[in-house]
C-alpha positions as MATLAB code, in Angstrom:
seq = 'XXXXXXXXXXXXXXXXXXXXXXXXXXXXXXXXXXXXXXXXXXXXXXXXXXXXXXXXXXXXXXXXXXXXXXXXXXXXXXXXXXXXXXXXXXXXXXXXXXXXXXXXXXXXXXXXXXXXXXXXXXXXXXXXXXXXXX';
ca = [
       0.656  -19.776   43.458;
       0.960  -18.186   40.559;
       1.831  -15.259   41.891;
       4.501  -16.401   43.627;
       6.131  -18.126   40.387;
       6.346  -15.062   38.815;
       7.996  -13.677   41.537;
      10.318  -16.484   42.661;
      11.072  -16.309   38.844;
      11.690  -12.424   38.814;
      13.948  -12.924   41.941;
      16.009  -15.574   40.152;
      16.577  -13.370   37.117;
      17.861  -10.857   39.262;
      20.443  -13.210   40.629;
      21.111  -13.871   37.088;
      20.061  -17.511   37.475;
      18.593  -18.597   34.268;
      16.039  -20.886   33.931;
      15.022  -23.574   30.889;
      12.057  -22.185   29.277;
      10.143  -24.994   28.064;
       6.777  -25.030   30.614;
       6.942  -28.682   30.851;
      10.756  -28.442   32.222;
      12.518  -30.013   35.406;
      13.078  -26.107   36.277;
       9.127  -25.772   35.989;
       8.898  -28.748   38.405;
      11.605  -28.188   40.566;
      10.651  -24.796   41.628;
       6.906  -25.360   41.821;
       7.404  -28.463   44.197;
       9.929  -25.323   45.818;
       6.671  -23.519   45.814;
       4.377  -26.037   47.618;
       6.842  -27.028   49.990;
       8.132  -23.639   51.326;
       4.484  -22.508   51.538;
       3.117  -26.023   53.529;
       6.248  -25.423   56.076;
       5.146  -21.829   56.270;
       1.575  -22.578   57.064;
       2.435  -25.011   59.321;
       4.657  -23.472   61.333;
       1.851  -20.628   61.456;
      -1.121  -22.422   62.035;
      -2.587  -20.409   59.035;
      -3.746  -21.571   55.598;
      -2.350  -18.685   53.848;
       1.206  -16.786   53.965;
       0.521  -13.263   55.448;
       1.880  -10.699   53.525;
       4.632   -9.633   55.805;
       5.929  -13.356   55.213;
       5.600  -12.856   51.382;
       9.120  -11.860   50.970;
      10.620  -14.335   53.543;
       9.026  -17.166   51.484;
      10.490  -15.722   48.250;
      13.916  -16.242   49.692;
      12.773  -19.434   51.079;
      11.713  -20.728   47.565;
      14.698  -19.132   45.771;
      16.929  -21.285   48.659;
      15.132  -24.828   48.124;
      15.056  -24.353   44.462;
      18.959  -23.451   44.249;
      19.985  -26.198   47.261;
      17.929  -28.859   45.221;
      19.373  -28.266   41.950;
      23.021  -28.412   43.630;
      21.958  -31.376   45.197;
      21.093  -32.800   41.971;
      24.243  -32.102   40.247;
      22.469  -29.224   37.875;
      23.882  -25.813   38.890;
      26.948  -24.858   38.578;
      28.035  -23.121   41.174;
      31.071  -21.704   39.142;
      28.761  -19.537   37.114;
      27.002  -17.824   39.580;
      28.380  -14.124   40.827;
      29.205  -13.124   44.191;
      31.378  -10.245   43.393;
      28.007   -8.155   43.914;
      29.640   -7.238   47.078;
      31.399   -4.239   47.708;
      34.964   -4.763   48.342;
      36.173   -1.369   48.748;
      34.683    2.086   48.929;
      35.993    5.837   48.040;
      34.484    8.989   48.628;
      36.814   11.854   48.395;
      39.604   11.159   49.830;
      39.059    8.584   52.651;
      39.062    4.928   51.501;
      37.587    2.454   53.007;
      38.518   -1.675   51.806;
      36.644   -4.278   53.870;
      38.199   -7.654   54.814;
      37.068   -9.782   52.665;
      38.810  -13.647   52.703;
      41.077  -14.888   49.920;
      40.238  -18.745   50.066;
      36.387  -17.446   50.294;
      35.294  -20.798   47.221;
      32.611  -20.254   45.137;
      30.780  -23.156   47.132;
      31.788  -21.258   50.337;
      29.905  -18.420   49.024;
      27.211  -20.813   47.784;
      26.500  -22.045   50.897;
      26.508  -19.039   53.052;
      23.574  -17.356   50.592;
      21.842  -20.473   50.689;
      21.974  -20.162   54.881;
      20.869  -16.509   54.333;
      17.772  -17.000   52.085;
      16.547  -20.269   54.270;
      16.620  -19.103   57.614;
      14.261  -16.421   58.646;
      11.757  -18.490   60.371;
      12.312  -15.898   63.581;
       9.979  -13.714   61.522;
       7.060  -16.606   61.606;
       6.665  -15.814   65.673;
       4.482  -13.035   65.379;
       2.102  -14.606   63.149;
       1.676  -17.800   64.888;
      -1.980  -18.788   65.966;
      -3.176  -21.205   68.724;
      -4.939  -24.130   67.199;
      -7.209  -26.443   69.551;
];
């Protein structure tokens, strides 16, 4: 588990969501509950009692999702802060330019919401390591 709090944590700070630093914080707590939950729907959709490693990622994203829909839910993010203009909105090389369609009442929530669908649902990717339990 510990592991995968450093991780979840790295993957947050690279979506430039910071978190309260105090060990004993509702962060702490929300993300390790995250944690427990994400990895007891994972093994129980499996049949295992550990996440294989091609899952690892998948429950990253998984954990990153409930953490971020959970503190929305709770009135503690704001959404206005985060940044979606990651995306590339138009592309040069030489002379050809290429701008991609990209809507103008696209809300911050709108945006919210679609990453959040993104980073929850990959459980196609839990077929292959199913197991038969008697």
């Amino acid at each position: 588990m510990i592991r995968m709090y450093l991780d979840v944590v790295m993957r947050l700070s690279a979506l430039e969501v910071t978190l309260s630093s105090a060990p004993s914080s509702s962060d702490d707590m929300l993300l390790k509950h995250a944690i427990d939950k994400i990895t007891n729907h994972i093994n129980n959709q499996t049949n295992l009692i550990a996440i294989p490693v091609g899952l690892y990622k998948i429950a990253i994203d998984m954990v990153v999702g409930e953490f971020l829909l959970t503190k929305k839910a709770m009135g503690l993010l704001d959404i206005e802060t985060l940044n979606f203009e990651a995306v590339a909105k138009q592309v040069q090389d030489g002379d050809t330019n290429v701008v991609f369609a990209v809507e103008a009442n696209n809300t911050p929530e709108a945006q919210f919401n679609a990453f959040i669908v993104y980073l929850q649902h990959n459980e196609v990717d839990f077929i292959r390591y199913r197991v038969l339990t008697w």
